[in-house]
mmCIF file of the protein (N, C-alpha, C, O) and its ligand, coordinates in Angstrom:
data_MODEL
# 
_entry.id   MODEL 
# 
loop_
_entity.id 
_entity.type 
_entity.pdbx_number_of_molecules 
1 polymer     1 
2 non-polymer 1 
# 
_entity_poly.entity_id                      1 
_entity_poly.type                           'polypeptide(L)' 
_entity_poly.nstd_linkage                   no 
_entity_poly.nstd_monomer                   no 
_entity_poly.pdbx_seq_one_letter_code       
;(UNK)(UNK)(UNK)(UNK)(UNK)(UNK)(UNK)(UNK)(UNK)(UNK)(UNK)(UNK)(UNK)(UNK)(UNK)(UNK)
(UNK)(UNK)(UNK)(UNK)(UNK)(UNK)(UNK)(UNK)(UNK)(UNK)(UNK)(UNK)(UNK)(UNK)(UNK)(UNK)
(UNK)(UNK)(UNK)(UNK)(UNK)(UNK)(UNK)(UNK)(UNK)(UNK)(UNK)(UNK)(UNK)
;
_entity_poly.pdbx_seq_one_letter_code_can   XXXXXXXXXXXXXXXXXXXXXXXXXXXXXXXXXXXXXXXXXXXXX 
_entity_poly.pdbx_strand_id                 A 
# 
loop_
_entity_poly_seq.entity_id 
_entity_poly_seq.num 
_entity_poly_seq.mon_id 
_entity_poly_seq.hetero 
1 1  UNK n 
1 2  UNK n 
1 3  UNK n 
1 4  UNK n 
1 5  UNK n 
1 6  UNK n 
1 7  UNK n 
1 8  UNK n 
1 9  UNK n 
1 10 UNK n 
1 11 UNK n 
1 12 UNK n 
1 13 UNK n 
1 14 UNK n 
1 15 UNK n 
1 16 UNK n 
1 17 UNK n 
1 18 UNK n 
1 19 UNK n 
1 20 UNK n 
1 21 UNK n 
1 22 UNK n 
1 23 UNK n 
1 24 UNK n 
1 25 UNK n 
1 26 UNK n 
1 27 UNK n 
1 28 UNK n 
1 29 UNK n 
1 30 UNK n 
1 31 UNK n 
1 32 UNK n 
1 33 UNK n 
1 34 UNK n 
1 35 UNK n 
1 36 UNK n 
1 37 UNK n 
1 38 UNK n 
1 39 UNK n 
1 40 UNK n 
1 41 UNK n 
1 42 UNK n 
1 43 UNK n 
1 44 UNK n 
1 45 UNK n 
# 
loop_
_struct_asym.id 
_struct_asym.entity_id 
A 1 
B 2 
# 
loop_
_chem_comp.id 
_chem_comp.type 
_chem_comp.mon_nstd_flag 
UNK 'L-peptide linking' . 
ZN  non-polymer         . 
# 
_pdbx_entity_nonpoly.entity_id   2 
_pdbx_entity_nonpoly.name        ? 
_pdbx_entity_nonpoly.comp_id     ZN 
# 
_pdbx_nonpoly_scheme.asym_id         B 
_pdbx_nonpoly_scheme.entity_id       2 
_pdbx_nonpoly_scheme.mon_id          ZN 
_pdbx_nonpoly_scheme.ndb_seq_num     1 
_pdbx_nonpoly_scheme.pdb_seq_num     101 
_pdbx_nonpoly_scheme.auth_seq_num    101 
_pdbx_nonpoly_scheme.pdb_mon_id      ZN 
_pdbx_nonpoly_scheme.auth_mon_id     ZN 
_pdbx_nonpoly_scheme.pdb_strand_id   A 
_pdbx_nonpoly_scheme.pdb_ins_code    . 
# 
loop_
_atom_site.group_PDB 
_atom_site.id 
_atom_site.type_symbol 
_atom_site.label_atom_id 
_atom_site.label_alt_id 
_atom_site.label_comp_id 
_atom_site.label_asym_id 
_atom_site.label_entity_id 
_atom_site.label_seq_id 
_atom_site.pdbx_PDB_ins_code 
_atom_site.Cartn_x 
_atom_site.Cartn_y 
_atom_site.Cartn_z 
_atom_site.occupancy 
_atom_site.B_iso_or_equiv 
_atom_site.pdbx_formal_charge 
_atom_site.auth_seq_id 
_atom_site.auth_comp_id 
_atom_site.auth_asym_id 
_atom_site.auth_atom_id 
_atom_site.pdbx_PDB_model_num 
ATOM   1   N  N  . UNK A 1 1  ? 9.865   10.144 11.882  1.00 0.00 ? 1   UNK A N  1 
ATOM   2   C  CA . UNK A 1 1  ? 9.674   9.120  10.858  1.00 0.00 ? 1   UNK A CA 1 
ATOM   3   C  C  . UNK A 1 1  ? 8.461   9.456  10.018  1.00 0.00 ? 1   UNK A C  1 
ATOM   4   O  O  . UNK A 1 1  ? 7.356   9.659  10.522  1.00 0.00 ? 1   UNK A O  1 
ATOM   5   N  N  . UNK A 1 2  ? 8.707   9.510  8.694   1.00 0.00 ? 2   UNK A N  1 
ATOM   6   C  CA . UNK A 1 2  ? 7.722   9.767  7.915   1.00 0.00 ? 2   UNK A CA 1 
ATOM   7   C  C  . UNK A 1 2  ? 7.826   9.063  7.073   1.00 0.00 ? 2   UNK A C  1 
ATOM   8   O  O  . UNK A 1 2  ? 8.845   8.627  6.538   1.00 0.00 ? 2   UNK A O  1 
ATOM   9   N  N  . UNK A 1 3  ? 5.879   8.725  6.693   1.00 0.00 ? 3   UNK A N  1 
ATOM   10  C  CA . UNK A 1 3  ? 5.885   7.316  6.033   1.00 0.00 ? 3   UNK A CA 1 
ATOM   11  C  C  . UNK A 1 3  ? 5.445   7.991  4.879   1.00 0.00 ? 3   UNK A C  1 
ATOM   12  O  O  . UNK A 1 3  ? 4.850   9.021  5.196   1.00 0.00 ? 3   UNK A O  1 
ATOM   13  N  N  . UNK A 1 4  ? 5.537   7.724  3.071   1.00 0.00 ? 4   UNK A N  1 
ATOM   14  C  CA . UNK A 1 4  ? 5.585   7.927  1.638   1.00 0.00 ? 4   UNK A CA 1 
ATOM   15  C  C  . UNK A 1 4  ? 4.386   7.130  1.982   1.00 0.00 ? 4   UNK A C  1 
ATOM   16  O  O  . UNK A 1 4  ? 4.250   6.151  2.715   1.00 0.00 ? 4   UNK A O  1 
ATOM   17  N  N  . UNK A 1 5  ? 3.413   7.920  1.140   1.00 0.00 ? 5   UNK A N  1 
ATOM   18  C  CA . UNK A 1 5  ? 2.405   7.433  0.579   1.00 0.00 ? 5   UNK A CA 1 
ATOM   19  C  C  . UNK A 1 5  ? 2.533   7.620  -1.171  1.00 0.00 ? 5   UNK A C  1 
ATOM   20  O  O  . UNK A 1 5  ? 2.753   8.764  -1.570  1.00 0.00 ? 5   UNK A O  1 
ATOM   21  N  N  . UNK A 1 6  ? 2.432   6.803  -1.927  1.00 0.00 ? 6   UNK A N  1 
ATOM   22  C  CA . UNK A 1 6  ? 2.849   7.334  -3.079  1.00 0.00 ? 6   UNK A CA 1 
ATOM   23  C  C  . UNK A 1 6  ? 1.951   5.847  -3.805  1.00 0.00 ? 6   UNK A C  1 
ATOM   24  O  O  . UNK A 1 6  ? 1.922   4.681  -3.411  1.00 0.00 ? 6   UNK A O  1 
ATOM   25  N  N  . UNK A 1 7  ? 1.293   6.513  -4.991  1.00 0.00 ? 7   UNK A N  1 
ATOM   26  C  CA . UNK A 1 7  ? 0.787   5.001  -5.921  1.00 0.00 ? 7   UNK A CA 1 
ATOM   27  C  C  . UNK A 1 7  ? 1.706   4.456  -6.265  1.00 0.00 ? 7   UNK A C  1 
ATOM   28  O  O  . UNK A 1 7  ? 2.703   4.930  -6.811  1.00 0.00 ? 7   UNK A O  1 
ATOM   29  N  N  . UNK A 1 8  ? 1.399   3.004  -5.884  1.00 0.00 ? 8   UNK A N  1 
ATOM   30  C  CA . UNK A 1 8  ? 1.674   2.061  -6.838  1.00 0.00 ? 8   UNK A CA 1 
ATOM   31  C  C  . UNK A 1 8  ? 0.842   0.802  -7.465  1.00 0.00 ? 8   UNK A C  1 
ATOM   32  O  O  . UNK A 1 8  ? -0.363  0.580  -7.341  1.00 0.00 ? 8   UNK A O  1 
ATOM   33  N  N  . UNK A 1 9  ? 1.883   -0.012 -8.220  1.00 0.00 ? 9   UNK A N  1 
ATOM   34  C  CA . UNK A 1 9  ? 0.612   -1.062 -8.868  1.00 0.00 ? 9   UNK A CA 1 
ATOM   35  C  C  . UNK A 1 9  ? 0.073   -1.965 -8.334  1.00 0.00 ? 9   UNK A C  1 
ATOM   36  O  O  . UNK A 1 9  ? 0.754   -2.991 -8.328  1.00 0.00 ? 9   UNK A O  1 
ATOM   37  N  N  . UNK A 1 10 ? -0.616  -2.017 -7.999  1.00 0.00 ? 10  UNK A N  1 
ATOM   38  C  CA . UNK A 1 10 ? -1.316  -3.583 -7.071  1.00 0.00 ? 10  UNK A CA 1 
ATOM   39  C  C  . UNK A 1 10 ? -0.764  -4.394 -7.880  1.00 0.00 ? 10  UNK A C  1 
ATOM   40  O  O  . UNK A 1 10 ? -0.327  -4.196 -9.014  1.00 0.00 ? 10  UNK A O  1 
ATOM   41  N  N  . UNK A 1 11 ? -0.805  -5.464 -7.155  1.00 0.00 ? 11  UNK A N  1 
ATOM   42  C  CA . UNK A 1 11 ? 0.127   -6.954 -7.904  1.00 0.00 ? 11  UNK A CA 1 
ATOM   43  C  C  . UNK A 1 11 ? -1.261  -7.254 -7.598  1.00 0.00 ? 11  UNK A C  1 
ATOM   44  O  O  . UNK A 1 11 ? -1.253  -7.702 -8.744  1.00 0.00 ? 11  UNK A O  1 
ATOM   45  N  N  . UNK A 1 12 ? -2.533  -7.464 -7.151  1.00 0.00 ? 12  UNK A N  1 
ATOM   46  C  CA . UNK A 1 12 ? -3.529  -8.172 -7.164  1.00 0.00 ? 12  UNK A CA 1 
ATOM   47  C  C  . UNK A 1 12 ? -4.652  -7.821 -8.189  1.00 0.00 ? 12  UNK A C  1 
ATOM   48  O  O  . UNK A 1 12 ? -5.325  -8.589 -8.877  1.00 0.00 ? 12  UNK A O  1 
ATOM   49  N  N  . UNK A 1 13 ? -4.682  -6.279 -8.100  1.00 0.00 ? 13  UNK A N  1 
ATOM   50  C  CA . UNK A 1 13 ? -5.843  -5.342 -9.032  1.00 0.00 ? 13  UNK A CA 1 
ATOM   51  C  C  . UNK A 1 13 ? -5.273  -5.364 -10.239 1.00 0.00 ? 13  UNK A C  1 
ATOM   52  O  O  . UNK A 1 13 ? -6.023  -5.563 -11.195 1.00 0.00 ? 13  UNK A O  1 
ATOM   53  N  N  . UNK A 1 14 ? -3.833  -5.168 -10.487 1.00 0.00 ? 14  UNK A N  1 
ATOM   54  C  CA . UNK A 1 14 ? -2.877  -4.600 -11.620 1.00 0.00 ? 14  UNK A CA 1 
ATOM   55  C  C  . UNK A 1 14 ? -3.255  -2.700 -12.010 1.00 0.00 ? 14  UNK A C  1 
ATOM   56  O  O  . UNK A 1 14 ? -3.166  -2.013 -13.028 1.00 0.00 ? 14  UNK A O  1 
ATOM   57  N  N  . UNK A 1 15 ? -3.575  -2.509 -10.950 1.00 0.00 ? 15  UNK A N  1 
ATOM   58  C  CA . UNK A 1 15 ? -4.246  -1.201 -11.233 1.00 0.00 ? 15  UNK A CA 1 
ATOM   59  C  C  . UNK A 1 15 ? -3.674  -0.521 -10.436 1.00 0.00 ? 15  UNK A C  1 
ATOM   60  O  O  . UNK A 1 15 ? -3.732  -0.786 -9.236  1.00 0.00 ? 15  UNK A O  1 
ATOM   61  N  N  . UNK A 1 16 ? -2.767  0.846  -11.066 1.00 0.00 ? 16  UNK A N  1 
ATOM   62  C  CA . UNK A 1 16 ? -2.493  1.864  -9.780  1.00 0.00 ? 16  UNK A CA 1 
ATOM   63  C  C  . UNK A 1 16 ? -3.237  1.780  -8.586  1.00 0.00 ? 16  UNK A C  1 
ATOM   64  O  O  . UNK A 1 16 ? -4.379  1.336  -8.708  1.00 0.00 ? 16  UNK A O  1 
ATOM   65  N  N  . UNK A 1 17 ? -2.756  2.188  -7.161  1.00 0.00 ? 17  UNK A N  1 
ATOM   66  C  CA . UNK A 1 17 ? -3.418  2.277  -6.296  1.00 0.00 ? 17  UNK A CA 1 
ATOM   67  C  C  . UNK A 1 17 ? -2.456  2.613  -5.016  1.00 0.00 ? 17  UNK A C  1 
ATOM   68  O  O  . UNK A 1 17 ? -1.257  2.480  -4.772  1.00 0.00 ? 17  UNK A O  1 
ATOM   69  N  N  . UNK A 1 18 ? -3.821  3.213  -4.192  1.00 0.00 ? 18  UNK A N  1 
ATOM   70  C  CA . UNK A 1 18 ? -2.804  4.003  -3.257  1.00 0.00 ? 18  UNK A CA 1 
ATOM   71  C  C  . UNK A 1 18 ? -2.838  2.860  -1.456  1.00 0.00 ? 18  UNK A C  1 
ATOM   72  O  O  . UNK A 1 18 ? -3.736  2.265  -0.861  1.00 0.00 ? 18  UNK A O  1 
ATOM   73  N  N  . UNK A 1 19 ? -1.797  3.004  -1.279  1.00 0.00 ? 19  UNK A N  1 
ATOM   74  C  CA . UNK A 1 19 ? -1.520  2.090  0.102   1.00 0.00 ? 19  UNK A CA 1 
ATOM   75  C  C  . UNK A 1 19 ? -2.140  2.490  0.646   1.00 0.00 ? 19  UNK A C  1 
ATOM   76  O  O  . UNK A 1 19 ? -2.176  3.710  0.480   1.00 0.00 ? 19  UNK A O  1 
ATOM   77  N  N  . UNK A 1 20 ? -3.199  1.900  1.787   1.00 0.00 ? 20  UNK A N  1 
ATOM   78  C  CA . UNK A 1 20 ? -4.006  1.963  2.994   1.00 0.00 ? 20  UNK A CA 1 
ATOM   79  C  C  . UNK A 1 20 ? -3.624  1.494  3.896   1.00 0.00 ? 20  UNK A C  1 
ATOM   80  O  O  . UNK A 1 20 ? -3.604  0.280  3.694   1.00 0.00 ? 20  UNK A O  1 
ATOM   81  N  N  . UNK A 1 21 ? -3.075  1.859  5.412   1.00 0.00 ? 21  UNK A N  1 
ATOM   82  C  CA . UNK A 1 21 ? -2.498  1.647  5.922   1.00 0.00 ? 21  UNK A CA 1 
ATOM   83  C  C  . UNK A 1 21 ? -4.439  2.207  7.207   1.00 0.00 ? 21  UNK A C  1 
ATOM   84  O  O  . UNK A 1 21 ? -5.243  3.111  7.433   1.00 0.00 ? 21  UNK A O  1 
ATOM   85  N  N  . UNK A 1 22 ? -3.942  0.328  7.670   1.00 0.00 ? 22  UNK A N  1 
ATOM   86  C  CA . UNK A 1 22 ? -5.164  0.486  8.530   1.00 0.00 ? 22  UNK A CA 1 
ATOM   87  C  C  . UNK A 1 22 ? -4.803  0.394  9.790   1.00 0.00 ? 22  UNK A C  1 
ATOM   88  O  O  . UNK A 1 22 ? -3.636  0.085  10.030  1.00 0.00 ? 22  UNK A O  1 
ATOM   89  N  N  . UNK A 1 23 ? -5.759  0.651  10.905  1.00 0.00 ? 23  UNK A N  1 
ATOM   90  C  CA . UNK A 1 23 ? -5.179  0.938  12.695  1.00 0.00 ? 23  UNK A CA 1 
ATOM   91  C  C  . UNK A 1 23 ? -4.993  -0.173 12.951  1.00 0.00 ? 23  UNK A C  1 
ATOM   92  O  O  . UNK A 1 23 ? -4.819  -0.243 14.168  1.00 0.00 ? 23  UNK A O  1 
ATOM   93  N  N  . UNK A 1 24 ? -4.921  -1.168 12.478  1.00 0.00 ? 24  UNK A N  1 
ATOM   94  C  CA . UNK A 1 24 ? -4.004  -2.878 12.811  1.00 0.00 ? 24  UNK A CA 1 
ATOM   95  C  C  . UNK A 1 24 ? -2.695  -2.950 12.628  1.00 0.00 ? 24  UNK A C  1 
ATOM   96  O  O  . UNK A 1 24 ? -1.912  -3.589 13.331  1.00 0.00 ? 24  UNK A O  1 
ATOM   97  N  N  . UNK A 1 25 ? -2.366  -2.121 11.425  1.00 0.00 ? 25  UNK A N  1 
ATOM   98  C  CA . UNK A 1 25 ? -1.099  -2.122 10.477  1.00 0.00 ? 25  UNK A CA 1 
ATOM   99  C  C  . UNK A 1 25 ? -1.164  -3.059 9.221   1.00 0.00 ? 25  UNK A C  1 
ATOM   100 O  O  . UNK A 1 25 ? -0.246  -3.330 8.447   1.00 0.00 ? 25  UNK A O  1 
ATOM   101 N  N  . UNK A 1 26 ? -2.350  -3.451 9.204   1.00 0.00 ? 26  UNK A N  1 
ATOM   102 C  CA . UNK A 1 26 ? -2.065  -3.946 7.477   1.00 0.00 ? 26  UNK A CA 1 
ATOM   103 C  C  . UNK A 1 26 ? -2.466  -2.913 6.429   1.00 0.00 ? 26  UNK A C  1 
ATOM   104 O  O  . UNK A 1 26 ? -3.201  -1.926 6.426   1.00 0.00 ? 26  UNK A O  1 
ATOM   105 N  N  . UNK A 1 27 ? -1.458  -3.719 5.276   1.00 0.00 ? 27  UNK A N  1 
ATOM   106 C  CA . UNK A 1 27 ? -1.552  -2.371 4.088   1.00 0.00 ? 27  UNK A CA 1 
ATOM   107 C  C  . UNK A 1 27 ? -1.951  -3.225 3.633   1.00 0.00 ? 27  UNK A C  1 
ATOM   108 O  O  . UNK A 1 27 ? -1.589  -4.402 3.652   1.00 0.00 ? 27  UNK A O  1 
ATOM   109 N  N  . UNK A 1 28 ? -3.294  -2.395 2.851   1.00 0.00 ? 28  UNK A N  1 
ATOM   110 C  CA . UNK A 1 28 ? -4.072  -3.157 2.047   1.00 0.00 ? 28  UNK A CA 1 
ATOM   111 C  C  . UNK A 1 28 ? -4.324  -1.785 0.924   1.00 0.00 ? 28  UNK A C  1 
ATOM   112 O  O  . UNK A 1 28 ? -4.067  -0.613 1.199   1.00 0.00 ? 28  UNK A O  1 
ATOM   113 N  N  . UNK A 1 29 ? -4.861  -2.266 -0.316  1.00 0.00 ? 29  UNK A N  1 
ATOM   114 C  CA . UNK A 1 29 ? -5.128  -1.698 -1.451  1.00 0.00 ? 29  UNK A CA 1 
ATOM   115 C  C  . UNK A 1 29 ? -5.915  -0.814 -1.138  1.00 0.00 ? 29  UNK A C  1 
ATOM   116 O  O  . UNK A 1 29 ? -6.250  -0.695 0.040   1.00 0.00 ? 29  UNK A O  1 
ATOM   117 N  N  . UNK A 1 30 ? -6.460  0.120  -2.235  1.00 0.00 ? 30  UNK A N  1 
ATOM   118 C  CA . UNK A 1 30 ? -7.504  0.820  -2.192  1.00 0.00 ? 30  UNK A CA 1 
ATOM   119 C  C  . UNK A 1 30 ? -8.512  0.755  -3.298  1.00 0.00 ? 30  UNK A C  1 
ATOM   120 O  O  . UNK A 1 30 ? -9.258  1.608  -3.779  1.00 0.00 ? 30  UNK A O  1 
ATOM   121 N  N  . UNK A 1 31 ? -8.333  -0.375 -3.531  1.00 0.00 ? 31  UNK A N  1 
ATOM   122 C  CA . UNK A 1 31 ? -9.006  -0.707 -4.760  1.00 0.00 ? 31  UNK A CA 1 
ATOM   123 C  C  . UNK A 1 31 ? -10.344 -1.252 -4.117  1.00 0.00 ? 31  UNK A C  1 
ATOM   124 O  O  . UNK A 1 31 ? -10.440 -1.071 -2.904  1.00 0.00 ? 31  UNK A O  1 
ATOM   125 N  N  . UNK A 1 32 ? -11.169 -1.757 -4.618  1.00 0.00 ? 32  UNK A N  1 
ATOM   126 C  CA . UNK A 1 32 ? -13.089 -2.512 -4.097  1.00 0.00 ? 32  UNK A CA 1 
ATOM   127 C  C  . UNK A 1 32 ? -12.260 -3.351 -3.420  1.00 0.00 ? 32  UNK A C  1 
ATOM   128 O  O  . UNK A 1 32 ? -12.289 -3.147 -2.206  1.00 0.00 ? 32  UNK A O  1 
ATOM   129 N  N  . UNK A 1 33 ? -11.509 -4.247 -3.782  1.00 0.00 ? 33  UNK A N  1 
ATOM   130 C  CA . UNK A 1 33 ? -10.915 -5.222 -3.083  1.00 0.00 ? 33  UNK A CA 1 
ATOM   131 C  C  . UNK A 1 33 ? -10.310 -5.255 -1.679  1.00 0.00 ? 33  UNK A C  1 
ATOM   132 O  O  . UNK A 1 33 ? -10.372 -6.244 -0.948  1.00 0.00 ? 33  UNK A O  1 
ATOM   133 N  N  . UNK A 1 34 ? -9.661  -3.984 -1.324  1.00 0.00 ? 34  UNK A N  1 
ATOM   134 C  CA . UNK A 1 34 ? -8.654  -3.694 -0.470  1.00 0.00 ? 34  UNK A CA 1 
ATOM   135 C  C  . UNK A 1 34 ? -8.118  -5.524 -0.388  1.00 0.00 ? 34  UNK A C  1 
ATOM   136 O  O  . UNK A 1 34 ? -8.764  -6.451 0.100   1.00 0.00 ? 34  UNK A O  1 
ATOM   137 N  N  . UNK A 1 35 ? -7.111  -5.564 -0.871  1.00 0.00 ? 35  UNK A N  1 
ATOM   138 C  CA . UNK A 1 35 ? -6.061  -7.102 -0.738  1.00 0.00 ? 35  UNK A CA 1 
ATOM   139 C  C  . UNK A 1 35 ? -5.056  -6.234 -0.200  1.00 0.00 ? 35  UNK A C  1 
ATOM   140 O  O  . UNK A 1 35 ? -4.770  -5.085 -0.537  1.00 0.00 ? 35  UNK A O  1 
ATOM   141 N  N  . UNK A 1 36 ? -4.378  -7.244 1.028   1.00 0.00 ? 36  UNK A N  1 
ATOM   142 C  CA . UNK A 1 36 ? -3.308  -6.991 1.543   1.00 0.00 ? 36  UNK A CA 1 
ATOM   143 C  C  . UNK A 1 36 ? -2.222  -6.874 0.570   1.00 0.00 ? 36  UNK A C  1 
ATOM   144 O  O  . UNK A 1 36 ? -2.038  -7.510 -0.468  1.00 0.00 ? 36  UNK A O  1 
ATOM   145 N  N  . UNK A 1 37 ? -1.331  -5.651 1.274   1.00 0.00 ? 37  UNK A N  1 
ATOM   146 C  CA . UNK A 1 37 ? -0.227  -5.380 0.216   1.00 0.00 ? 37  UNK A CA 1 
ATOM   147 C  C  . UNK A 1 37 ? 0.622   -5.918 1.039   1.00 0.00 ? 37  UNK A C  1 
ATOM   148 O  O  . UNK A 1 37 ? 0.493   -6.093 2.251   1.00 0.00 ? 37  UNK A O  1 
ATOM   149 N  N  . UNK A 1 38 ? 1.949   -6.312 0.002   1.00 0.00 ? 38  UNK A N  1 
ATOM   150 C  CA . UNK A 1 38 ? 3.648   -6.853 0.263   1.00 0.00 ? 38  UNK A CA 1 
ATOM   151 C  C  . UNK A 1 38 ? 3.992   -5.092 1.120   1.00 0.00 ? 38  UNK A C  1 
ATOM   152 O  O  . UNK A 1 38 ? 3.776   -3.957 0.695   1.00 0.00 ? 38  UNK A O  1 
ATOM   153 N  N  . UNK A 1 39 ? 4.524   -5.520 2.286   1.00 0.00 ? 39  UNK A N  1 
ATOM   154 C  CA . UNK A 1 39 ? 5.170   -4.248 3.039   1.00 0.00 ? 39  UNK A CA 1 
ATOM   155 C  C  . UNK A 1 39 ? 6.119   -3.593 2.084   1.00 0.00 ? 39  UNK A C  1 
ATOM   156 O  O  . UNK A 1 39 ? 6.680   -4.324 1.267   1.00 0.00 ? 39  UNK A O  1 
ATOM   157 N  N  . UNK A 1 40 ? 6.474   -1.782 2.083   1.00 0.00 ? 40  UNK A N  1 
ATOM   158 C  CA . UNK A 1 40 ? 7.037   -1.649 0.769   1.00 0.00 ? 40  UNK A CA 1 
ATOM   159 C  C  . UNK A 1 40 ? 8.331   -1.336 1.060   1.00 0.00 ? 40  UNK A C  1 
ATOM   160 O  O  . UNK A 1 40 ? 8.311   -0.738 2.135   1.00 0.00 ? 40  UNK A O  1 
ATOM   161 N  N  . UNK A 1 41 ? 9.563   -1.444 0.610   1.00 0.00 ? 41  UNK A N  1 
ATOM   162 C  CA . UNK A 1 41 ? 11.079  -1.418 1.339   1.00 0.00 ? 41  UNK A CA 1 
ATOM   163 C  C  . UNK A 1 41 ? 10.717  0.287  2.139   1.00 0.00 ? 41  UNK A C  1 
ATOM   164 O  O  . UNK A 1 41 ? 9.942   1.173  1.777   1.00 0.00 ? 41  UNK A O  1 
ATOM   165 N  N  . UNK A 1 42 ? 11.655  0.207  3.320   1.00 0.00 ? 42  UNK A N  1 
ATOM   166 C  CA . UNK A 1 42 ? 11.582  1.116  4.207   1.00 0.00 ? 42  UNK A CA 1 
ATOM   167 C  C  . UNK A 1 42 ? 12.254  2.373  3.522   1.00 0.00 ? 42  UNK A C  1 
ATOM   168 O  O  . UNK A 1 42 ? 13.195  2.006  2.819   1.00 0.00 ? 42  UNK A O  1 
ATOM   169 N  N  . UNK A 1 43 ? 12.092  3.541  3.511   1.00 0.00 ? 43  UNK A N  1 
ATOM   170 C  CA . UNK A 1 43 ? 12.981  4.316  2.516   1.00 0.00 ? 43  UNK A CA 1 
ATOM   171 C  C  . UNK A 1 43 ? 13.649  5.291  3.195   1.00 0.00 ? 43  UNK A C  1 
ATOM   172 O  O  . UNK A 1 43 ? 12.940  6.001  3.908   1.00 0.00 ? 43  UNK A O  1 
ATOM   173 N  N  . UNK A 1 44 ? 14.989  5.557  3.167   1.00 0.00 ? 44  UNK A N  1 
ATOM   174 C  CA . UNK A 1 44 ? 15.945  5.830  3.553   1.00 0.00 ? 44  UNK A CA 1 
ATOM   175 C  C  . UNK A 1 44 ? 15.945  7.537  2.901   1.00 0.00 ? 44  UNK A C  1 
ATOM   176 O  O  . UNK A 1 44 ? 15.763  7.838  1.721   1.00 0.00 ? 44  UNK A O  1 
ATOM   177 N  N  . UNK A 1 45 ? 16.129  8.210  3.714   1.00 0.00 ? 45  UNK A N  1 
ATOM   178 C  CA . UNK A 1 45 ? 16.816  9.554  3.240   1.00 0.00 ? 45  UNK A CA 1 
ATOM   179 C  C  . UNK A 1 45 ? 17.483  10.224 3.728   1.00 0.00 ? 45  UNK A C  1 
ATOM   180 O  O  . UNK A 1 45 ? 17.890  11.227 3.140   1.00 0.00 ? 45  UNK A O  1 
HETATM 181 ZN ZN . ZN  B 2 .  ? -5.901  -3.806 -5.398  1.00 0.00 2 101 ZN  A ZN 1 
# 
């Protein structure tokens, strides 16, 4: 299982940004803010 790291837009910053995926399991931004991110659909290949 391999997880995509890939930018996207924060819905909180509105600013590209890359998922942080912390040793709890929340994804949070990488913006000053780090705000929890919406989990992102699981991706299939
Ligand atoms: Zn952000």
């Amino acid at each position: 299982m391999s997880e995509r790291r890939e930018p996207i837009l924060c819905p909180h910053c509105a600013e590209p940004t890359m998922p942080n995926r912390l040793s709890d399991g929340l994804l949070v931004c990488s913006c000053a803010a780090e705000r929890p991110l919406p989990e992102p659909p699981p991706v299939k290949d």
